[in-house]
N, CA, C and O atoms as a GROMACS GRO file, in nm:
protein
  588
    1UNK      N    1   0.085  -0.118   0.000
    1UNK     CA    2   0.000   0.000   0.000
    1UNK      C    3   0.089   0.124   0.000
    1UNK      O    4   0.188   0.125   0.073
    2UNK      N    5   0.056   0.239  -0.086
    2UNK     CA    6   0.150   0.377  -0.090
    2UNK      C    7   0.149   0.423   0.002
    2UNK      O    8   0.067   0.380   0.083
    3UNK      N    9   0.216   0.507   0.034
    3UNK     CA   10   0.141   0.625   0.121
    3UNK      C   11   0.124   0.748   0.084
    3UNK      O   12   0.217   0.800   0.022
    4UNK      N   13   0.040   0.804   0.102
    4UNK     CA   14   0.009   0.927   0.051
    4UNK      C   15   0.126   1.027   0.054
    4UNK      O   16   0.185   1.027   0.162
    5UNK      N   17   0.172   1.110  -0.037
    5UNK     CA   18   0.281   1.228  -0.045
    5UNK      C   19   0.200   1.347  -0.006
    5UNK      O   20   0.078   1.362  -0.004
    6UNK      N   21   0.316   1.442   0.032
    6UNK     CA   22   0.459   1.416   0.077
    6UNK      C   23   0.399   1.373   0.236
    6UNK      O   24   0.281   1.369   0.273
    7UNK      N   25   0.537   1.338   0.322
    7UNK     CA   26   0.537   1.284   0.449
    7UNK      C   27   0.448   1.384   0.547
    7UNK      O   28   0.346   1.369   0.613
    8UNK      N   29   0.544   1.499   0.522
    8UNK     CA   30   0.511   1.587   0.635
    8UNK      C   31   0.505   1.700   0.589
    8UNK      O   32   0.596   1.739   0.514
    9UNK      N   33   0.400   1.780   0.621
    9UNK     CA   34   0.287   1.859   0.528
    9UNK      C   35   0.347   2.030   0.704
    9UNK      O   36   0.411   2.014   0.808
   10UNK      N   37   0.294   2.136   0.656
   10UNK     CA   38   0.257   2.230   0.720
   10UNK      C   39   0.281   2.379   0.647
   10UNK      O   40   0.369   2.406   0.566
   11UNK      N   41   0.190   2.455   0.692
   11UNK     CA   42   0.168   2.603   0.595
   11UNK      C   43   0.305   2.659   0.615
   11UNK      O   44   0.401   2.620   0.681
   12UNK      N   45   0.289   2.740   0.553
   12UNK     CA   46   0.422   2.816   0.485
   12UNK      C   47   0.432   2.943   0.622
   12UNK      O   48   0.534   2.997   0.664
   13UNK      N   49   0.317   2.960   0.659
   13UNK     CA   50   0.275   3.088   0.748
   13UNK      C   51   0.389   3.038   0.959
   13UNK      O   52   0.398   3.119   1.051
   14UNK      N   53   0.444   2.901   0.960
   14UNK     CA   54   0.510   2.842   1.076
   14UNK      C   55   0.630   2.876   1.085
   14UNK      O   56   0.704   2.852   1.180
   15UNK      N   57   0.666   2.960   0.942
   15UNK     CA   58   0.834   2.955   0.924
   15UNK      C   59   0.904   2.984   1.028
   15UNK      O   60   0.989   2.920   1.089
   16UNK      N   61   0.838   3.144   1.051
   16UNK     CA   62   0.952   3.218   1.178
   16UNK      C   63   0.844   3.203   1.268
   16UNK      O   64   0.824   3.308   1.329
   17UNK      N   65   0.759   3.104   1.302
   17UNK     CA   66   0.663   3.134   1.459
   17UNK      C   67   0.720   3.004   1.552
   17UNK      O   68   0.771   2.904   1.503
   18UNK      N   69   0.700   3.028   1.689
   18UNK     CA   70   0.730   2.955   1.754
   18UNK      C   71   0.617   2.818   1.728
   18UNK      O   72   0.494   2.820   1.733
   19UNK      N   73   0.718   2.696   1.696
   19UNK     CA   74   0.654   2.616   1.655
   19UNK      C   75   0.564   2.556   1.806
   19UNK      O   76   0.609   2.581   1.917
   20UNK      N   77   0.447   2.484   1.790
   20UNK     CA   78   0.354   2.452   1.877
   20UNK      C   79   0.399   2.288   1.914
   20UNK      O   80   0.467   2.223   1.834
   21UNK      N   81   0.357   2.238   2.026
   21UNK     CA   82   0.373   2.062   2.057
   21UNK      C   83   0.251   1.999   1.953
   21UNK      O   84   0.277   1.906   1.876
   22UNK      N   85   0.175   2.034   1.956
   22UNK     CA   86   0.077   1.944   1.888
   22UNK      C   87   0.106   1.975   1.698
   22UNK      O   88   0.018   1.927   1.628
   23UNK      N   89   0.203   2.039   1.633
   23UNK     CA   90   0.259   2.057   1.487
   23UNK      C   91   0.322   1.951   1.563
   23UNK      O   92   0.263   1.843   1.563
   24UNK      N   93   0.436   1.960   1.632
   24UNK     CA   94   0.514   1.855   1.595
   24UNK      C   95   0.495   1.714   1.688
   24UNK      O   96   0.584   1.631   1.705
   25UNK      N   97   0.380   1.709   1.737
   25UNK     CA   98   0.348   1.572   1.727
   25UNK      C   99   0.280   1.478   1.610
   25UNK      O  100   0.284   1.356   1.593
   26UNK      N  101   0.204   1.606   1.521
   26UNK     CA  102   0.170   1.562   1.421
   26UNK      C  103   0.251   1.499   1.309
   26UNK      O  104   0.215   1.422   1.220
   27UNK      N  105   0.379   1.555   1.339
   27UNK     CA  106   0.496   1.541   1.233
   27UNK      C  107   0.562   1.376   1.274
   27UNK      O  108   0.599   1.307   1.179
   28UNK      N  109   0.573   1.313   1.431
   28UNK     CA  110   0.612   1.248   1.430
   28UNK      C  111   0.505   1.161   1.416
   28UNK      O  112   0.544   1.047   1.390
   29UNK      N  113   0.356   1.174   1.425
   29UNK     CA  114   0.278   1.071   1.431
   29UNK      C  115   0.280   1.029   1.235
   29UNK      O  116   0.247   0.923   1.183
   30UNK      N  117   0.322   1.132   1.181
   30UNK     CA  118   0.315   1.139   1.032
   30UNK      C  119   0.485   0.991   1.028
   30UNK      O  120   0.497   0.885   0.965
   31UNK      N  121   0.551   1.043   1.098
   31UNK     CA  122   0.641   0.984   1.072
   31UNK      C  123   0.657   0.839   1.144
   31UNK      O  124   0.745   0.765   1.101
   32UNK      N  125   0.606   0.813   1.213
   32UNK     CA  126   0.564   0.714   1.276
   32UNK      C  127   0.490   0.592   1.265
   32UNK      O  128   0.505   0.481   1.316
   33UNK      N  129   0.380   0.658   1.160
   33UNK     CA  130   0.342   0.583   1.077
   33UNK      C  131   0.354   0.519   0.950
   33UNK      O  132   0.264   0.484   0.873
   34UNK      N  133   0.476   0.510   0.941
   34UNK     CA  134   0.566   0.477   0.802
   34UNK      C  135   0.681   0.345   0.867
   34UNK      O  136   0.774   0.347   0.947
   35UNK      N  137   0.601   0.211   0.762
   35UNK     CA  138   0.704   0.072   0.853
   35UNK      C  139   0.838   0.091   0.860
   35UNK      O  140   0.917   0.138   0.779
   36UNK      N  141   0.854   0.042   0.988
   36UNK     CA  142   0.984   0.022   1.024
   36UNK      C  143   1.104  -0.040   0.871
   36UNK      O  144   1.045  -0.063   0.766
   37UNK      N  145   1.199  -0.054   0.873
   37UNK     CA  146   1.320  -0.124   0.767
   37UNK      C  147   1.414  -0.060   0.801
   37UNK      O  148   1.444   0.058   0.785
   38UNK      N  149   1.472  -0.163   0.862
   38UNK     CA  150   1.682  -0.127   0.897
   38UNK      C  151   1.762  -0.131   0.769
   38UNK      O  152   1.773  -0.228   0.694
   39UNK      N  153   1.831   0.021   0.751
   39UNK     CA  154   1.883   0.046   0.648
   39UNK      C  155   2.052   0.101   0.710
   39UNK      O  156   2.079   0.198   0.781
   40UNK      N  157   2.158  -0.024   0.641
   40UNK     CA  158   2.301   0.048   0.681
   40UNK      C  159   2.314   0.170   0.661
   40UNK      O  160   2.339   0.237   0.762
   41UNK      N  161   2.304   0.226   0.558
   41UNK     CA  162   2.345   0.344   0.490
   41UNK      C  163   2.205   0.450   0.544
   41UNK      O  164   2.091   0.409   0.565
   42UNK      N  165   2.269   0.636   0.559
   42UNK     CA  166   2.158   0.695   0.580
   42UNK      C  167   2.099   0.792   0.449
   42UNK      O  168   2.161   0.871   0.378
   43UNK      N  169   1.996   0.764   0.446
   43UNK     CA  170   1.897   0.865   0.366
   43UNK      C  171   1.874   0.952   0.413
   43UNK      O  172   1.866   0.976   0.534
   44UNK      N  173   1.849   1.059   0.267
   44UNK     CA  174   1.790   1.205   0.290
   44UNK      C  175   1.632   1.211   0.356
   44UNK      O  176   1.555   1.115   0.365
   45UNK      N  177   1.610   1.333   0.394
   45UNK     CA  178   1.427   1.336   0.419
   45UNK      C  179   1.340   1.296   0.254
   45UNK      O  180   1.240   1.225   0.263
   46UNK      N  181   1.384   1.344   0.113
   46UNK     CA  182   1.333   1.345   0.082
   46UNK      C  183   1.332   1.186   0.002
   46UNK      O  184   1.235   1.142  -0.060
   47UNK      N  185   1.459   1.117   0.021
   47UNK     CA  186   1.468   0.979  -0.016
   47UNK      C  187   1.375   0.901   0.098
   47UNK      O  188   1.352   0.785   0.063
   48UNK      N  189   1.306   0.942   0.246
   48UNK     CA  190   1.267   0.860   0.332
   48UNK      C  191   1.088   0.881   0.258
   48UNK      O  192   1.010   0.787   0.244
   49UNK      N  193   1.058   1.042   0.215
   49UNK     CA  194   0.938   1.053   0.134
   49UNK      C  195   0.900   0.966   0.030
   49UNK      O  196   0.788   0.929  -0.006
   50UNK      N  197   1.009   0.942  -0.012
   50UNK     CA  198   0.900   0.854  -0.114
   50UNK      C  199   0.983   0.664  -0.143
   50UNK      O  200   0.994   0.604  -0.250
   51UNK      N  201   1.026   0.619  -0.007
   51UNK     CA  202   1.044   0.485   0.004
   51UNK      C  203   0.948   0.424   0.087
   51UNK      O  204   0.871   0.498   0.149
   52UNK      N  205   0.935   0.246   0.107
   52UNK     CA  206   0.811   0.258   0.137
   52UNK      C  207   0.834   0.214   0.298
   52UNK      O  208   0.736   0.186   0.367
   53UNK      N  209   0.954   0.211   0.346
   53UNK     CA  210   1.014   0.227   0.478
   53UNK      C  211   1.094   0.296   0.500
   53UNK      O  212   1.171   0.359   0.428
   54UNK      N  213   1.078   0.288   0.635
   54UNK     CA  214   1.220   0.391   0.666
   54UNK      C  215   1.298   0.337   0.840
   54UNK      O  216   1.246   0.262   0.923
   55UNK      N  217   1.371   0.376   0.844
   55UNK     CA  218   1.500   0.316   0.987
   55UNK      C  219   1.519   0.446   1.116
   55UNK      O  220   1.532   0.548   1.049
   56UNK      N  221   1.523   0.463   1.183
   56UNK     CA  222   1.512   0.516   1.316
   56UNK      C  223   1.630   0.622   1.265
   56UNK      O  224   1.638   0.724   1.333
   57UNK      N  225   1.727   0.610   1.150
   57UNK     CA  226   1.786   0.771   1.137
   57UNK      C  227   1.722   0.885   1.020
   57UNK      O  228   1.718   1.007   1.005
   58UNK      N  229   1.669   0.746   0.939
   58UNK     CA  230   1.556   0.839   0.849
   58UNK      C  231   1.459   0.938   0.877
   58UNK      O  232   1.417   1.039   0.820
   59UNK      N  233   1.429   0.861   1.011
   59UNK     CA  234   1.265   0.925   1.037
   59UNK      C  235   1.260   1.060   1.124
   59UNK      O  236   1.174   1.148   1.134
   60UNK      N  237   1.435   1.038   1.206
   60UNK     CA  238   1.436   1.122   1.318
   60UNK      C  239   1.535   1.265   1.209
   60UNK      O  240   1.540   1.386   1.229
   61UNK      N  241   1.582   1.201   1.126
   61UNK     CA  242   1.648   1.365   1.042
   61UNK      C  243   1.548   1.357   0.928
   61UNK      O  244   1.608   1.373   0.821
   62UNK      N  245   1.440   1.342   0.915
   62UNK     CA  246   1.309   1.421   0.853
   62UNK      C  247   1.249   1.517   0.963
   62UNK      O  248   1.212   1.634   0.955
   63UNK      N  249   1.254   1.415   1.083
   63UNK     CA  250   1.190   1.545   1.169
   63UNK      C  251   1.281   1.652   1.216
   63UNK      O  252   1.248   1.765   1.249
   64UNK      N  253   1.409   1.598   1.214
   64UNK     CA  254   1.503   1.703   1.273
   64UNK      C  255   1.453   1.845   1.183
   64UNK      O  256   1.380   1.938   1.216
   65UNK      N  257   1.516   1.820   1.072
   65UNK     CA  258   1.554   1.880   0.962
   65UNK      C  259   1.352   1.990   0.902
   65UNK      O  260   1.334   2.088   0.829
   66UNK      N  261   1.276   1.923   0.964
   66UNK     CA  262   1.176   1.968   0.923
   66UNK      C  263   1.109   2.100   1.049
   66UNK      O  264   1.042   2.200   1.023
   67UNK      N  265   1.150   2.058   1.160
   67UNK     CA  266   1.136   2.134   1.268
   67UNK      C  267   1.282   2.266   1.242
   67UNK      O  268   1.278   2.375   1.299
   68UNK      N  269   1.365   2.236   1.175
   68UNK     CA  270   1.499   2.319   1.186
   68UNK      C  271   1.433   2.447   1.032
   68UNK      O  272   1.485   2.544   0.976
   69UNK      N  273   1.304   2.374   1.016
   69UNK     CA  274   1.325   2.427   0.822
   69UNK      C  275   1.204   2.538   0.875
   69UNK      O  276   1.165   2.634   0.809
   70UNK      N  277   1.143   2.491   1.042
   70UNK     CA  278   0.985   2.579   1.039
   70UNK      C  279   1.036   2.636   1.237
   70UNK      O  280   0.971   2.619   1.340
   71UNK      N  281   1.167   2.701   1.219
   71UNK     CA  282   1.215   2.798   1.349
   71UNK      C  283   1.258   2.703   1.468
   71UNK      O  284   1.329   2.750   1.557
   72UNK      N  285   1.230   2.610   1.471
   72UNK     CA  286   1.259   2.565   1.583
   72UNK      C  287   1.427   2.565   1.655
   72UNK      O  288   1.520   2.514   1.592
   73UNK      N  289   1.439   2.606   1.743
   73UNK     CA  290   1.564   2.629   1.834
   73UNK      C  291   1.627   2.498   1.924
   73UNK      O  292   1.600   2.384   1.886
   74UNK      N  293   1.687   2.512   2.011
   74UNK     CA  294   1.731   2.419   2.088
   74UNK      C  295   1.727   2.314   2.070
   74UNK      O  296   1.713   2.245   2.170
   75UNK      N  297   1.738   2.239   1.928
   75UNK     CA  298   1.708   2.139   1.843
   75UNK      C  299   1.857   2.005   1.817
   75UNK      O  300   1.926   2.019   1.716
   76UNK      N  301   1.875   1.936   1.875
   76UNK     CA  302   1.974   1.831   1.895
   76UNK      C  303   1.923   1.666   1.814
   76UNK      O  304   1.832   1.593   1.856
   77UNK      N  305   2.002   1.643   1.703
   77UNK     CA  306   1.995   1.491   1.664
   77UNK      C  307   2.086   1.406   1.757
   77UNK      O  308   2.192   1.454   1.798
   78UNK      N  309   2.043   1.274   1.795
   78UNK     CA  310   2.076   1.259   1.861
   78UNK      C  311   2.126   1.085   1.858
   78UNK      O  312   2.045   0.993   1.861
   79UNK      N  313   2.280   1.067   1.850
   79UNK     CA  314   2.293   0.903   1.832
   79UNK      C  315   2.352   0.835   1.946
   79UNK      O  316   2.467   0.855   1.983
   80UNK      N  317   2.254   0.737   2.013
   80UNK     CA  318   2.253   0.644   2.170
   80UNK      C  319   2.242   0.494   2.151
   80UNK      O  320   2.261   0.413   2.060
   81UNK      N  321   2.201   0.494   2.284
   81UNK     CA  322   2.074   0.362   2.275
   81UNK      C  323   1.968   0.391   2.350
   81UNK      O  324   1.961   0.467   2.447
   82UNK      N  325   1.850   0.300   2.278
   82UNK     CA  326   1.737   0.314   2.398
   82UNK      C  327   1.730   0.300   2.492
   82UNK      O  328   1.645   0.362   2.556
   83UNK      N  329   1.841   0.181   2.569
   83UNK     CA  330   1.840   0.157   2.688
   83UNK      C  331   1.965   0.105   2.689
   83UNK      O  332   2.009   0.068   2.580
   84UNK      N  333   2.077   0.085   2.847
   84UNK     CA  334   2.197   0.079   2.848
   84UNK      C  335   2.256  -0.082   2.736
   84UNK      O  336   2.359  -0.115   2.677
   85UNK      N  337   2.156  -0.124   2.755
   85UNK     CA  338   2.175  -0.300   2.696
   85UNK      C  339   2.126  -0.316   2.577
   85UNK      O  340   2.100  -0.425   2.525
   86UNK      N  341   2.106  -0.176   2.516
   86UNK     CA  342   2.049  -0.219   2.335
   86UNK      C  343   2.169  -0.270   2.257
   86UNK      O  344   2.283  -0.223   2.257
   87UNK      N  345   2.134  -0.347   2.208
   87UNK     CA  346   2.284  -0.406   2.134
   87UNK      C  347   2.298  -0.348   1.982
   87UNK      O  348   2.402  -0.363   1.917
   88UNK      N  349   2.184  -0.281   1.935
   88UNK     CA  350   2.231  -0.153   1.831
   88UNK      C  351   2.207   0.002   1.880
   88UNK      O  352   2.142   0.022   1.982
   89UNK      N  353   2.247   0.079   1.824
   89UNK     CA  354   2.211   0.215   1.780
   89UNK      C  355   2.108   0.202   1.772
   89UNK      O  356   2.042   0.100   1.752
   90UNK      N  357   2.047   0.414   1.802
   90UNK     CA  358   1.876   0.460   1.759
   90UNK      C  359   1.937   0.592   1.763
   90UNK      O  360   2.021   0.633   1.843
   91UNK      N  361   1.876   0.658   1.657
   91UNK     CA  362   1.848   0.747   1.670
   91UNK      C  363   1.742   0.855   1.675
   91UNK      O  364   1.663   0.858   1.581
   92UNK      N  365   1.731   0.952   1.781
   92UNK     CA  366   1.613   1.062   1.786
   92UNK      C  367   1.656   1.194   1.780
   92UNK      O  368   1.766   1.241   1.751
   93UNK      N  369   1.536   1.254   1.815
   93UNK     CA  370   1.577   1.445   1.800
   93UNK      C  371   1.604   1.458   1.948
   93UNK      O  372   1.631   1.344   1.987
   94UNK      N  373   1.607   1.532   2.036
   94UNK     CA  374   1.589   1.638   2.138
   94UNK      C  375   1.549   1.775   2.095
   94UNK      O  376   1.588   1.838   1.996
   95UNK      N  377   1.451   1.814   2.204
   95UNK     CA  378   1.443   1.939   2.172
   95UNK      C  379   1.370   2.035   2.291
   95UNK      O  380   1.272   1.996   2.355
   96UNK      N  381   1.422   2.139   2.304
   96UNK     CA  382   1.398   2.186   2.457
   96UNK      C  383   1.324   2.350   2.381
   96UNK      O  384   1.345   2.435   2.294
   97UNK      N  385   1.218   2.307   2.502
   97UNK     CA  386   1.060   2.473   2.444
   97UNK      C  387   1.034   2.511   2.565
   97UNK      O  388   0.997   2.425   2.646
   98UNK      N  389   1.043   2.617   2.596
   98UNK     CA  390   0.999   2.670   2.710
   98UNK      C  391   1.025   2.597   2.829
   98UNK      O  392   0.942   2.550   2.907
   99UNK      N  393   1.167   2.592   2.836
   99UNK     CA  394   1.267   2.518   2.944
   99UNK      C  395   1.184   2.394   2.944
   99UNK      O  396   1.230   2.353   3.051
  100UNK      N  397   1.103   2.306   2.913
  100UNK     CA  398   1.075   2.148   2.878
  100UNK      C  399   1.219   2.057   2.812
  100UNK      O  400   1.284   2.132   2.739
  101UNK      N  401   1.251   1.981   2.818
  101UNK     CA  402   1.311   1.888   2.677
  101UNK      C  403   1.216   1.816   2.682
  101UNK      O  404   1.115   1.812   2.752
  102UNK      N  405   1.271   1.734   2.566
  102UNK     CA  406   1.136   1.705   2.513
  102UNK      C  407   1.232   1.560   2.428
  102UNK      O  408   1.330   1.595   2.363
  103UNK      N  409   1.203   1.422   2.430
  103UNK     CA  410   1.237   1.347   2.313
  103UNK      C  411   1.142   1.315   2.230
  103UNK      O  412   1.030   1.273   2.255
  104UNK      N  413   1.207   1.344   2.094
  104UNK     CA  414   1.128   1.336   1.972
  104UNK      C  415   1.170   1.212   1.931
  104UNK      O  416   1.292   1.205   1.917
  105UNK      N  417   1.076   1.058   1.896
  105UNK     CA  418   1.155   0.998   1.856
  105UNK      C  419   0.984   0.921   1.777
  105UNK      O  420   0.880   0.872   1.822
  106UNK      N  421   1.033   0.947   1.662
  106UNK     CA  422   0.940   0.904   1.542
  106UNK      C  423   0.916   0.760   1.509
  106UNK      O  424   0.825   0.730   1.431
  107UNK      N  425   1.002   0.658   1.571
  107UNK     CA  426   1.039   0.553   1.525
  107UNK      C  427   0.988   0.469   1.641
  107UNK      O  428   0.977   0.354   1.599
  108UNK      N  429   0.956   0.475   1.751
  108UNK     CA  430   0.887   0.398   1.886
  108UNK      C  431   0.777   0.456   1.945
  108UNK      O  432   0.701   0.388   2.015
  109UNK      N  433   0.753   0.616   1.917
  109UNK     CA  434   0.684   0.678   2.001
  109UNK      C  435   0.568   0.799   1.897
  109UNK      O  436   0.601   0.886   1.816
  110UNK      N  437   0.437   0.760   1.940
  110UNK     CA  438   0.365   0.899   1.873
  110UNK      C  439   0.310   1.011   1.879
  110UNK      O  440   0.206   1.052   1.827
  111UNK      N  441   0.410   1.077   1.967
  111UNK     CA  442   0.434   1.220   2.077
  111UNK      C  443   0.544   1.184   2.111
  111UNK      O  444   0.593   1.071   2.110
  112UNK      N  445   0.608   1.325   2.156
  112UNK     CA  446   0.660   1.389   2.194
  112UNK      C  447   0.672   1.357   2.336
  112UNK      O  448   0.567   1.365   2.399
  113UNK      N  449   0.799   1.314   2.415
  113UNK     CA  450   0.749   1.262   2.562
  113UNK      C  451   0.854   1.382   2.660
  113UNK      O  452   0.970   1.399   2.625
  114UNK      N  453   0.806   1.442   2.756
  114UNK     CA  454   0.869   1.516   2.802
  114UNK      C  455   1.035   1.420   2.857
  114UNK      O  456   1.030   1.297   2.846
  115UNK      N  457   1.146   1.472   2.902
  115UNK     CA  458   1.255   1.384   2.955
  115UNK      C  459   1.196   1.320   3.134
  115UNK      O  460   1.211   1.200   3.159
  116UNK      N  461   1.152   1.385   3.207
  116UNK     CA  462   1.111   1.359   3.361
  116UNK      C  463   0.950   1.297   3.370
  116UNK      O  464   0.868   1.308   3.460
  117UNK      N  465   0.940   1.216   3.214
  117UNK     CA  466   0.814   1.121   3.206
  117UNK      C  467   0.892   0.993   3.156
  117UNK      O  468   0.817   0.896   3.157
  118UNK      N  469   1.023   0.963   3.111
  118UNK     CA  470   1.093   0.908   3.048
  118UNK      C  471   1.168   0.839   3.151
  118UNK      O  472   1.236   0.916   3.218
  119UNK      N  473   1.179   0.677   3.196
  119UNK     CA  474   1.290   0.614   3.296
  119UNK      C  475   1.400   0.654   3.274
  119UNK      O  476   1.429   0.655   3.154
  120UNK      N  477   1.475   0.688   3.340
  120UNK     CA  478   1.657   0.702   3.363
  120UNK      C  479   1.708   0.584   3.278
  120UNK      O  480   1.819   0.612   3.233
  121UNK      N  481   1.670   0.475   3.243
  121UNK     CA  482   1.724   0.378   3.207
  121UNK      C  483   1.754   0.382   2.996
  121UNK      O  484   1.834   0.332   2.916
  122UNK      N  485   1.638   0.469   2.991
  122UNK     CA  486   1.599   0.495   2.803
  122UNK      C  487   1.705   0.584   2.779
  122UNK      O  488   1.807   0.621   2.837
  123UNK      N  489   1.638   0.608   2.664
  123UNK     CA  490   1.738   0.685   2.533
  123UNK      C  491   1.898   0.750   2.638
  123UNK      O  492   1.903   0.846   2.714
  124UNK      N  493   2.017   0.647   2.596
  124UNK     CA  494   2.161   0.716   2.633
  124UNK      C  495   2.186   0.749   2.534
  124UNK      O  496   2.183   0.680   2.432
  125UNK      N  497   2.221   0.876   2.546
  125UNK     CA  498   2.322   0.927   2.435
  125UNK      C  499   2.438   0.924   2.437
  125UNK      O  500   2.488   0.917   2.550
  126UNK      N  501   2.518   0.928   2.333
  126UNK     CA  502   2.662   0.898   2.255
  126UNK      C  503   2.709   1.002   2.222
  126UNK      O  504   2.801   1.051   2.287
  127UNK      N  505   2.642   1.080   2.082
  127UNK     CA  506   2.677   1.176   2.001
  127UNK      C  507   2.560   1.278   1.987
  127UNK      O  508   2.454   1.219   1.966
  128UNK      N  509   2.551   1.381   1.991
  128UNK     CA  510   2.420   1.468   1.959
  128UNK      C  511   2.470   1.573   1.838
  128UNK      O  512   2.589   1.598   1.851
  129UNK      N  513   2.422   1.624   1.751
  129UNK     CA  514   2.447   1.738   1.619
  129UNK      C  515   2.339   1.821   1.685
  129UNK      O  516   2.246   1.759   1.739
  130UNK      N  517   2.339   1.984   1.688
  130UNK     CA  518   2.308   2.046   1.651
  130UNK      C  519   2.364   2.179   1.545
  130UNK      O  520   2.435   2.274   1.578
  131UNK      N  521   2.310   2.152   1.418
  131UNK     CA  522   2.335   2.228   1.310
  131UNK      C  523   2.479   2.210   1.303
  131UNK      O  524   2.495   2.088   1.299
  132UNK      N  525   2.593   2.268   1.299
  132UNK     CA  526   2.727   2.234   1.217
  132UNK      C  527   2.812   2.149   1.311
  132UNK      O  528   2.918   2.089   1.293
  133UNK      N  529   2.688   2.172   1.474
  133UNK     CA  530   2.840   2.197   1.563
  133UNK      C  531   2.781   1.965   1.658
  133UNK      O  532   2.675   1.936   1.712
  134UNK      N  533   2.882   1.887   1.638
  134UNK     CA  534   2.874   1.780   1.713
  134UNK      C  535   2.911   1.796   1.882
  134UNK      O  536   2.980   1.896   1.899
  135UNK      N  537   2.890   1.744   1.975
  135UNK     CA  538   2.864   1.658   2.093
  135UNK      C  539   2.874   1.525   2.142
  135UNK      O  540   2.791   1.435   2.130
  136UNK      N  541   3.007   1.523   2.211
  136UNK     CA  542   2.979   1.373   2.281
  136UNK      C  543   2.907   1.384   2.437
  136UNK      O  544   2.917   1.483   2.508
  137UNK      N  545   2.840   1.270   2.469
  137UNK     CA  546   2.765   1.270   2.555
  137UNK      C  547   2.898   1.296   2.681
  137UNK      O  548   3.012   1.254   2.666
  138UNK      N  549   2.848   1.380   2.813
  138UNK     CA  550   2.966   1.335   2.865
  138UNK      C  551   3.016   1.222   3.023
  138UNK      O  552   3.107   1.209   3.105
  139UNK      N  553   2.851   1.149   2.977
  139UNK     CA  554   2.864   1.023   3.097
  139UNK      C  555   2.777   0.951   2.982
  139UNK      O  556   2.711   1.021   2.905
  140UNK      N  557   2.776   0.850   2.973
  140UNK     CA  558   2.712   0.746   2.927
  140UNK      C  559   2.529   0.742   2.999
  140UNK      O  560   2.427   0.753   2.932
  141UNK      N  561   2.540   0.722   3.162
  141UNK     CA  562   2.436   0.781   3.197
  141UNK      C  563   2.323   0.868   3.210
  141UNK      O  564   2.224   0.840   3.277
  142UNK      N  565   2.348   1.015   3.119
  142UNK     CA  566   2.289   1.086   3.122
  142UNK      C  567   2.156   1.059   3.053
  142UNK      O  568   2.171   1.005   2.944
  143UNK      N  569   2.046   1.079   3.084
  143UNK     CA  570   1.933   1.086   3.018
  143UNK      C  571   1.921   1.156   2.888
  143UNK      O  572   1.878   1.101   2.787
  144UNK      N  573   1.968   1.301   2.895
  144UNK     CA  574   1.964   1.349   2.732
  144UNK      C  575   2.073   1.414   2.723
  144UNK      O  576   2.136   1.444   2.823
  145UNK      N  577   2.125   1.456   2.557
  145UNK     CA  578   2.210   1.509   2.533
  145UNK      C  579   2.261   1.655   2.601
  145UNK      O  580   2.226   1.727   2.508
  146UNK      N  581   2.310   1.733   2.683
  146UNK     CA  582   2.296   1.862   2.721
  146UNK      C  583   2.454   1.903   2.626
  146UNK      O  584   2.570   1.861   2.621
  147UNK      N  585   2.362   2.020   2.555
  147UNK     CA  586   2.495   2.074   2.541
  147UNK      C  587   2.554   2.197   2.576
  147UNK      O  588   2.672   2.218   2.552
   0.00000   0.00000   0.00000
């Protein structure tokens, strides 16, 4: 079955406004709903638009990259594990609004979950990008990326 184009839809009028929680829950529930497929290599947003799966770095730099394209700030990609004993990689967004963080993760979840609703035990981070500049985590423990 297709899925309807493009992935992730919103007016032109969001560019410079402070983006809202419920846009971008819509974005991950958009993205969320697109089957899972583990892919070595990473794709663009617009190669994840029109394949008929996509992999936990696809889904989370469509949303990165789509929240970065409509103002959003304090905006971190983010490469961990879900939990200390995942025996691969995941990747999600972070993103902190009105002193909240917030994990964005398109690929397990359909919202937006604040970090202090989230066990200590989930998403460790490794590496986080925001825009040019990288981040290593700097305990293995930490709950989210701070940079």
């Amino acid at each position: 079955m297709a899925r309807i184009q493009p992935v992730l839809n919103t007016s032109a009028s969001v560019q410079h406004a402070v983006l809202s929680l419920s846009l971008v829950n819509q974005w991950i529930g958009e993205l969320r709903a697109i089957p899972y497929s583990f892919s070595m290599g990473w794709k663009t947003p617009n190669e994840i638009a029109h394949a008929p799966a996509a992999d936990c770095k696809g889904k989370a730099v469509a949303l990165y990259q789509r929240m970065r394209e409509n103002g959003a700030r304090n905006l971190r990609l983010v490469i961990g594990k879900r939990t200390p004993v995942s025996r691969s990689t995941h990747t999600w967004v972070e993103w902190t609004s009105a002193s909240v963080t917030f994990i964005l993760d398109p690929t397990i979840n359909w919202a937006a979950q604040a970090v202090n609703e989230i066990p200590e035990n989930s998403y460790v981070p490794y590496y986080a990008y925001a825009g040019n500049r990288r981040y290593r985590a700097a305990a293995a423990t930490s709950l989210y990326a701070r940079l």
